[in-house]
N, C-alpha and C positions, 0 to 999 in steps of 0.2 A: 541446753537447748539453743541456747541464743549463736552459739558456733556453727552449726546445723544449719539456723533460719539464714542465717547470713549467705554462707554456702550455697542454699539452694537461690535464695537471691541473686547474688551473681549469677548463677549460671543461666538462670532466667533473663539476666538483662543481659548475659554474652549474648544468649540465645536468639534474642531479638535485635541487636545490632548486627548480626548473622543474617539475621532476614531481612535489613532494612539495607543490605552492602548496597556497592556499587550497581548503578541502573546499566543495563546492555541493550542497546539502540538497534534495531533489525530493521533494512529496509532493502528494497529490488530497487535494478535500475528505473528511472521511468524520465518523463520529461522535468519533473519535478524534485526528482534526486536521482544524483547523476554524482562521477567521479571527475574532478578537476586536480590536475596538479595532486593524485594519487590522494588526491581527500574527499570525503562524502562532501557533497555540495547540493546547491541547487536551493530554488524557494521555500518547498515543505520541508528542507534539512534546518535553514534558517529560521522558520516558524518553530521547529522543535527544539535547535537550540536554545532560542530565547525563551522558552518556556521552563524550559528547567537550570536554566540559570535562575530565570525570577522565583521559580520555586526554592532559591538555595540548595538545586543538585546538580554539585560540578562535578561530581564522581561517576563521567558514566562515558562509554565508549560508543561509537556508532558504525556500524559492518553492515556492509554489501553482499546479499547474497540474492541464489534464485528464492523467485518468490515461495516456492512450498517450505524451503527448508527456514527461511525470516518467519512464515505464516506458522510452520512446527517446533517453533524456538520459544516461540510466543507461545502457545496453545500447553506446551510440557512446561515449561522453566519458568521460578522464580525471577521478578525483579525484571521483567526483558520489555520495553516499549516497542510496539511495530507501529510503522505507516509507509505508505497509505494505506489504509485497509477500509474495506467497504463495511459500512455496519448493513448489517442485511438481518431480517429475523432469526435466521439458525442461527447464527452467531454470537447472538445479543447475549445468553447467559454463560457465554466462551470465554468472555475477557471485558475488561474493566474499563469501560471508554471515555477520555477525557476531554473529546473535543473535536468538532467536525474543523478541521483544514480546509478542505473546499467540496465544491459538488458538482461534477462533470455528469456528459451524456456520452455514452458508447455507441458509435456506429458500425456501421457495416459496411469494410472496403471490398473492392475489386480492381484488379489493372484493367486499367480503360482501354485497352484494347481488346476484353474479353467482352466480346458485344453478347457471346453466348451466356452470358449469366443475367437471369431477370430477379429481382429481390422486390417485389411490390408490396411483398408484408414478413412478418417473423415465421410463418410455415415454409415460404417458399425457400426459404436460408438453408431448410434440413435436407433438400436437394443438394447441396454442394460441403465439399470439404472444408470446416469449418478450425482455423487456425485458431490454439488458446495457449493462455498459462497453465503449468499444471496447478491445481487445489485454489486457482485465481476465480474473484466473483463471476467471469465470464465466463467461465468451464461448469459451476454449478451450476449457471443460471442456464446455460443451453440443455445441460444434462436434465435440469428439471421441466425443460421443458420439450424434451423427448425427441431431442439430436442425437444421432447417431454416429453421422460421418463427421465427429471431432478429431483431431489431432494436436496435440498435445505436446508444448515442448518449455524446458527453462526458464527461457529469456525473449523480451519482446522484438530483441533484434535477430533470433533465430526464425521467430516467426514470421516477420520479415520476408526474413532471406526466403523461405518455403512459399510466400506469395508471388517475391518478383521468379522463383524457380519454377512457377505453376502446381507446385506441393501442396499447395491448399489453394482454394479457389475466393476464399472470402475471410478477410481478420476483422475483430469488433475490438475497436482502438478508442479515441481520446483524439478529437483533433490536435490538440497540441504533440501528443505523442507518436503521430503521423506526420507531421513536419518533421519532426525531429530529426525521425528514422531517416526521411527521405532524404535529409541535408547531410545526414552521417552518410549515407549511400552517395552520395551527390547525383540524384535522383529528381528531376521537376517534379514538383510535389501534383504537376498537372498528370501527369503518369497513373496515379490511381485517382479513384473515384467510389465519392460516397453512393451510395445506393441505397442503405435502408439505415432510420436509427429506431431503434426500440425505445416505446413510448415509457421509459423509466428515467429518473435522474439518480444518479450514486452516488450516496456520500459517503465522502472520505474521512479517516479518524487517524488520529493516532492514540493508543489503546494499549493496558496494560494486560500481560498474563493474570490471571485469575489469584495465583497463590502471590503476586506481588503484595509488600507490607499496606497496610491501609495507611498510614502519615506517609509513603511518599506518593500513592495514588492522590491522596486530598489535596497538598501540596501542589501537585503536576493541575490537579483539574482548575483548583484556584489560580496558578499565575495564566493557565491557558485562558480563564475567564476576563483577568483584567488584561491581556494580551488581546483580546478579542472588545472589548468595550472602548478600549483605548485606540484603535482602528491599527494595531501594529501587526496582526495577523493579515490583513488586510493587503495594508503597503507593501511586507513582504513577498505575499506571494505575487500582486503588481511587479514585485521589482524597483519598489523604491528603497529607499534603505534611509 
């Protein structure tokens, strides 16, 4: 019997080094990860590195994609970390969250030349063509709150493009991520104009798929803890280093 026990032994401990393999990093472009010199970069890319180095996981890759397909990566697959991702209630028993990165507010642009558009609260929005990501918290959050005239595209720099083309009449951004665009445009960032922001603030995580191993979720949540205690979560996304 003892040949047997062994046997299935092993293959139980293959089994779980199997499921504990290399972590797979998903994230969109944004102001905050971004491609430099054809490498993921930017402040919340550096918050995540240093996280999983201190956790002792150097086995793990980081890929740029549109948001739905990083957000459908996450949601199906073993082992995959997204950020930024919003923790929002639907969400919460989706996947396995280790740590707010930061907490921004989304407003509501228009090209300030469009004197035609009035936004004096969140109903008056659902008058106008309303630019998102697809399966992004701002495309929920309009749909749940009973927007119609959405449209729907990739990437935040498409959406963009659909604003200064008059394709949508209004985008709900990140002010940093509105300079961005505008500096990549080479666009005076006086060109648009806020107009409304919804009275919510978003936090952002980075967050494991559901079926990821529990020792390397624990791992990620404790170095993101003493990352955050030690004020290194902090400097980085500051920009200090």
């Amino acid at each position: 019997m003892r040949p047997i026990f062994w046997i299935a032994f092993s293959l139980a401990m293959l089994d779980a080094v199997a499921q504990a393999g290399p972590v797979r990093v998903v994230t969109e472009e944004t102001a905050y990860s971004y491609l430099k010199d054809g490498k993921v970069s930017g402040p919340a890319t550096e918050v995540v590195d240093a996280t999983l180095k201190r956790a002792g996981l150097g086995d793990y890759q980081i890929g740029m994609y549109p948001w739905a397909r990083a957000y459908d990566m996450a949601l199906q697959d073993p082992g995959v970390l997204v950020y930024l991702i919003a923790r929002t209630s639907e969400r919460e028993a989706l996947f396995r969250w280790v740590g707010e990165i930061l907490r921004i507010d989304y407003h509501f642009y228009k090209l300030r030349e469009r004197d035609d558009i009035q936004v004096p609260d969140l109903n008056a929005a659902k008058a106008y063509r309303v630019g998102v990501l697809r399966d992004d918290v701002r495309h929920q959050y309009l749909q749940s709150n009973g927007f119609e005239k959405i449209v729907v595209t990739a990437h935040n720099s498409d959406n963009f493009k659909r604003l200064l083309h008059g394709q949508v009449d209004l985008v709900p951004m990140p002010e940093r991520d509105m300079i961005a665009l505008c500096e990549e445009a080479g666009l005076d960032p006086g060109e648009v104009q806020r107009v409304f922001t919804p009275n919510t603030s978003t936090q952002l995580y980075m967050a494991y798929s559901r079926q990821t191993d529990d020792d390397i979720v624990l791992r990620t949540q404790a170095a993101f803890e003493q990352l955050q205690a030690d004020g290194t979560v902090a400097d980085l996304m500051a920009g200090h280093h």
